[in-house]
C-alpha positions in Angstrom: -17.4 -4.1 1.1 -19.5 -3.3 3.8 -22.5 -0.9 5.2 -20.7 2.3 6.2 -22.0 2.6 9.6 -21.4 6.4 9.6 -23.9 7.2 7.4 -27.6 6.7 6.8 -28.6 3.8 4.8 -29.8 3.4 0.9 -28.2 2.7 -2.1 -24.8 3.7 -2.7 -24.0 3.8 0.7 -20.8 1.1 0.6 -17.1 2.0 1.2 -14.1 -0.4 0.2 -12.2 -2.5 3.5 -8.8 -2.3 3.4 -8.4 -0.3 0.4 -4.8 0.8 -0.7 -3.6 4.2 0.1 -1.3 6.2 -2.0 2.3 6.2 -0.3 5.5 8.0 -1.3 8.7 5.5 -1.2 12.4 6.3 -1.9 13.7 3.5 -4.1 17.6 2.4 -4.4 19.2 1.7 -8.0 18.0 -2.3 -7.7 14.5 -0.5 -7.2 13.7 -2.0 -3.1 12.6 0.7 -1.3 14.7 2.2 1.4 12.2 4.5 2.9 9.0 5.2 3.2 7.0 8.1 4.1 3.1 6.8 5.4 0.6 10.0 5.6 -0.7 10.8 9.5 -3.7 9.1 10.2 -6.0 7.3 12.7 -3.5 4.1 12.7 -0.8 5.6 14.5 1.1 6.4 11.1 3.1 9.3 11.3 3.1 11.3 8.4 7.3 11.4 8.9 10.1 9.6 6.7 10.7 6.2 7.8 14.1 4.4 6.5 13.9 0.6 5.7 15.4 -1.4 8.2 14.9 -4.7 6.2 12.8 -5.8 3.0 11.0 -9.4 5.1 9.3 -10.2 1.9 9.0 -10.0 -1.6 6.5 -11.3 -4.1 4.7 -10.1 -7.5 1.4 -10.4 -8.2 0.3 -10.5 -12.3 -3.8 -11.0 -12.8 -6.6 -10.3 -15.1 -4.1 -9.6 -17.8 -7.1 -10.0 -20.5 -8.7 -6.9 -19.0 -8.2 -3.4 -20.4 -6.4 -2.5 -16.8 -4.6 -5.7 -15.6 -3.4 -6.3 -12.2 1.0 -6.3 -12.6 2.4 -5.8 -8.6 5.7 -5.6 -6.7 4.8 -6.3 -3.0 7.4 -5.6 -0.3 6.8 -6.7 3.3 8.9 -3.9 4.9 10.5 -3.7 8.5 11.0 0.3 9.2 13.4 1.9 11.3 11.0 2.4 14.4 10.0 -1.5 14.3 6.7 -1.5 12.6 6.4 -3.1 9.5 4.5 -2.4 6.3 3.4 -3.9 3.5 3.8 -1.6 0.3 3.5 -2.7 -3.2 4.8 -0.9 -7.0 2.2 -0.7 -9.4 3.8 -2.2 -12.2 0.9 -0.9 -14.9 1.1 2.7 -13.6 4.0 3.0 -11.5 2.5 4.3 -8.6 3.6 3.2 -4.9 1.1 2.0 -2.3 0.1 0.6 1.3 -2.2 -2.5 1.6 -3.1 -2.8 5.0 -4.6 -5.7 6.3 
């Protein structure tokens, strides 16, 4: 984390860096995604359905499962229709989709 310049300082004042975002995907039957719909925002994204061109990478993530909220991930490095790619992963715990930027 880091000082959020935007503000005055004090305690309290820290904001996460590259913190996942919510995203909605479309999944097929095997459970890749085959679209992808990013919200607008200051990257460029535009808040429109993109289909998946190509799944580049795939790769699970399983930590801290002695915690009371473990860490159980499906990451997919995702090519889109309009050429950017993505990285999105399934939140195996909770179900929920989201985008790690980097």
């Amino acid at each position: 984390m880091v000082a959020d310049t935007g503000a005055a300082g004090g305690p309290g004042r820290l904001r996460y860096l590259n913190r996942p975002r919510g995203v909605r995907v479309e999944a097929g039957e095997d459970g890749r995604p085959t679209a992808v719909r990013l919200p607008a925002g200051r990257q460029g994204l535009s808040g429109r359905r993109c289909a998946v061109e190509a799944v580049l990478e795939r790769w699970r993530i399983d930590d801290e499962w002695w915690r009371e909220q473990p860490v159980s991930r499906l990451y997919y490095s995702l090519l889109l229709e309009d050429g950017r790619t993505v990285t999105v992963y399934r939140d195996l715990v909770s179900g929920r989709w989201a985008r790690q930027a980097y």
